[in-house]
Structure formats: C-alpha cells, structure tokens
C-alpha positions as CSV (number, residue, x, y, z in Angstrom):
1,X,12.7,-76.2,103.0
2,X,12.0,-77.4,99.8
3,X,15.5,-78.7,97.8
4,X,16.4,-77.2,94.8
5,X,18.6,-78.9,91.9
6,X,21.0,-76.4,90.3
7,X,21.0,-77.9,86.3
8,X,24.3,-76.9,85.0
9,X,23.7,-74.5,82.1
10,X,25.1,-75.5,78.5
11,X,26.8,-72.9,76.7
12,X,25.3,-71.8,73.4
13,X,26.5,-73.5,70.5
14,X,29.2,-70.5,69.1
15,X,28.6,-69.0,65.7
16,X,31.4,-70.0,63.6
17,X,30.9,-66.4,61.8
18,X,30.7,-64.2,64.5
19,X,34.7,-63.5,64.7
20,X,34.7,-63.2,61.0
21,X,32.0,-60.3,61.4
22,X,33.2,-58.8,64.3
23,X,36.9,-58.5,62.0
24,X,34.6,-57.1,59.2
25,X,33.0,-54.7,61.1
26,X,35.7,-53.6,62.9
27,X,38.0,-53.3,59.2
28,X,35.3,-51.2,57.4
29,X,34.6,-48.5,60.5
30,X,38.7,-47.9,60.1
31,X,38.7,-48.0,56.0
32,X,38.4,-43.8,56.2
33,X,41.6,-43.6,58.0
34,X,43.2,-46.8,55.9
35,X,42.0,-44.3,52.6
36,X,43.8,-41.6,54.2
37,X,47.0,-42.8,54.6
38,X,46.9,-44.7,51.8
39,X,46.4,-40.9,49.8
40,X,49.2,-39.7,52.0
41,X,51.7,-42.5,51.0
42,X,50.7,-41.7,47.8
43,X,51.3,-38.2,47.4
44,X,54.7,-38.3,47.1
45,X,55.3,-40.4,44.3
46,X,52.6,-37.8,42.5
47,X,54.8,-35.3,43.2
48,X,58.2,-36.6,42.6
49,X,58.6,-37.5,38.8
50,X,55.0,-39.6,37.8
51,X,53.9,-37.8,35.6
52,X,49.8,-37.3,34.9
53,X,47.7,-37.9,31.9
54,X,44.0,-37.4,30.3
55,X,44.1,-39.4,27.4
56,X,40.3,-39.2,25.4
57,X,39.8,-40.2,21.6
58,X,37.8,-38.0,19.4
59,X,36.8,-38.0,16.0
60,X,39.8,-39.9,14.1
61,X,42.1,-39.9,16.9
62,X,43.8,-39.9,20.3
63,X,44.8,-37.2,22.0
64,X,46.9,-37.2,25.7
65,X,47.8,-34.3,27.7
66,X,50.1,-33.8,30.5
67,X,51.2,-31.1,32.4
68,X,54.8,-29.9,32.4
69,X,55.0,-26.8,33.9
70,X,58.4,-24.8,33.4
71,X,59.6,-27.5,30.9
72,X,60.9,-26.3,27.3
73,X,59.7,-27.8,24.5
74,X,63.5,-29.0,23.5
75,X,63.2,-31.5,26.8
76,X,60.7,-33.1,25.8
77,X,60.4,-36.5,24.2
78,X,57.8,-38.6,22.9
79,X,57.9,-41.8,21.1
80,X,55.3,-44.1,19.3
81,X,56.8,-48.0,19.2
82,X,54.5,-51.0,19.2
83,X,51.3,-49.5,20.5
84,X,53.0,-48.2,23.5
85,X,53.5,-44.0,24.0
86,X,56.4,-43.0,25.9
87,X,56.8,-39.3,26.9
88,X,60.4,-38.0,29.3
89,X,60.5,-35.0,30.0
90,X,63.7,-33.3,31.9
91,X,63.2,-30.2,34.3
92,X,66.1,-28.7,35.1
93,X,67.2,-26.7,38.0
94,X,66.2,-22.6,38.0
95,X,68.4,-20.5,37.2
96,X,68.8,-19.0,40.6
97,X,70.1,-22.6,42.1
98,X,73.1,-21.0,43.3
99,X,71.4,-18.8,45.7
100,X,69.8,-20.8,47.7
101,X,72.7,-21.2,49.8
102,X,71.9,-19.5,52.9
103,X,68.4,-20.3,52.6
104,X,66.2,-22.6,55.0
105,X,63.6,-24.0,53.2
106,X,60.1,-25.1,55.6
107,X,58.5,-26.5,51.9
108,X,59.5,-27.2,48.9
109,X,57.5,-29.1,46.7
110,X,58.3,-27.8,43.0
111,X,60.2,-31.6,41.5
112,X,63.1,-30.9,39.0
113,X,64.7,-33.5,37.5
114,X,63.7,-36.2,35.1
115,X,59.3,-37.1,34.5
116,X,58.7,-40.6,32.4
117,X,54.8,-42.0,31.7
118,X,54.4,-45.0,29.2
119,X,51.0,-46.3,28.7
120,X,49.8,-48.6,26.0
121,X,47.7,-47.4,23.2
122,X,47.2,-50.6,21.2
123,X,48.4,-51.0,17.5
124,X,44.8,-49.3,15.9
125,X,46.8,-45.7,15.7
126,X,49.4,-44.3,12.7
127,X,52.9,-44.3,14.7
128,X,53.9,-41.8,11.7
129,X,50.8,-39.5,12.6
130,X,52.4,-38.4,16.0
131,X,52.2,-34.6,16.5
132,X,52.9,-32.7,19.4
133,X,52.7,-29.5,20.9
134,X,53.9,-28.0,24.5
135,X,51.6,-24.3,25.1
136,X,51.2,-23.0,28.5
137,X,53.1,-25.8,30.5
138,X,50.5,-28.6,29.0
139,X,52.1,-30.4,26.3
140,X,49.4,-32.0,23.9
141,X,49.7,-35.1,21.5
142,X,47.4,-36.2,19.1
143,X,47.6,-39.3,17.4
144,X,45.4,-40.4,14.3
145,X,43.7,-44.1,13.9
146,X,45.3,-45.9,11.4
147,X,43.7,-46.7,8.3
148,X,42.5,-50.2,8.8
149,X,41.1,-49.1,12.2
150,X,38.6,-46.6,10.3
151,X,35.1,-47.0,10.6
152,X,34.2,-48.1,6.8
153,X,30.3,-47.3,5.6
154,X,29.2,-49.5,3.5
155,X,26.3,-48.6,1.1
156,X,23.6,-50.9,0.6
157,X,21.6,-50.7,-2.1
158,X,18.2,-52.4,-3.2
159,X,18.4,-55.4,-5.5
C-alpha cells in the first residue's frame, strides 16, 4: 500500500477587520430597537416641563411659538437679554384637585407645574421690539431685526 504523508494544514492568516465588521454588523441590525428606546427614554422629559418650539424668521423678524395649553396669559414670562430668549411658564393645578381623592388613576399624562425653554437668538434682533401674544393655548412672540441687521439697498447709478 502506497504511504501517504499527512502535510499539516496552516491556518489562514486572520483578517484583522473581520471582528470589527462582524461588531458593525451586528450594532446596525439592532440600531431600530437602540432608536426605540432611545424615543421611549425620551418621552418623558417631552412630557414633563420641556417645553417645544418652531422658531422661523420672516420678513423683518423672528417669530417662536410654543404650545401652552390651559396656561393664562398672566403665567407667562418672556424675556429678551443678550441674544438669548427665555420663556417660563407656570401651570397650575385644576381647580378640581381636591377631588381626586378617592380616585385611581391608570394614566395621567397632563404636566402641571413649572415649563422653562431658553434658546439663543444672536444679538441681530431689537430686545425692545419683543411682543407677545397667548391665543388658543399657543403663545406667539415676534421679535423684529434690529436696525443695523437690515438688509440696506444701495442704488447705483451710472457715472
């Protein structure tokens, strides 16, 4: 019988990569369920006192708007200093706080309490231009550019 020689085989050289794309691969088919509990942990704070803005410019100005439902205009405050808006608003209790003694709530997601958004405007708008009004539970603000940030024309004429 003819004698075979058994040649020991080597190993293929490993890919130094190949962990770091199996760890990719595996990260991005879970990222649905990572944005999903990311959206869950997030709710909350949404809910409980943050309160949310469109801000847009138009024309000579910027205008935010928030939404403050069951807020009275006298809660509200808004202040212009150093480029930066500051609204606070206060929701107090309802009325009927005192009857909810007895009661078992399963949800309750209406906030009272205090809301507070800053966000920074810049120093291109009229602090003395503020003007605000609260309709329908969405309190609007407009602010006008000031001045120096005005577009200027200037005319050219033909020498």
């Amino acid at each position: 019988m003819p004698r075979t020689t058994i040649v020991p085989r080597r190993a293929a050289p490993r890919d130094p990569f190949q962990d770091m794309r199996q760890f990719m691969r595996r990260a991005f088919d879970d990222a649905p369920s990572w944005f999903d509990e990311l959206a869950t942990a997030a709710a909350p704070a949404v809910r409980g006192g943050t309160l949310p803005l469109d801000v847009f410019e138009s024309g000579d100005g910027l205008t935010v708007e928030a939404a403050l439902p069951g807020v009275a205009a006298d809660d509200v405050e808004v202040t212009l200093e150093k480029g930066k808006l500051s609204i606070r608003a206060e929701q107090s209790a309802p009325a009927d706080a005192a009857a909810d003694e007895g009661r078992t709530y399963f949800l309750r997601e209406r906030h009272q309490g205090a809301h507070a958004r800053s966000i920074l405007i810049g120093d291109g708008y009229d602090p003395d231009s503020v003007a605000g009004s609260l309709k329908d539970g969405v309190l609007t603000i407009r602010v006008q550019k000031a001045a120096q940030a005005q577009p200027r024309h200037v005319a050219i004429t033909s020498a």
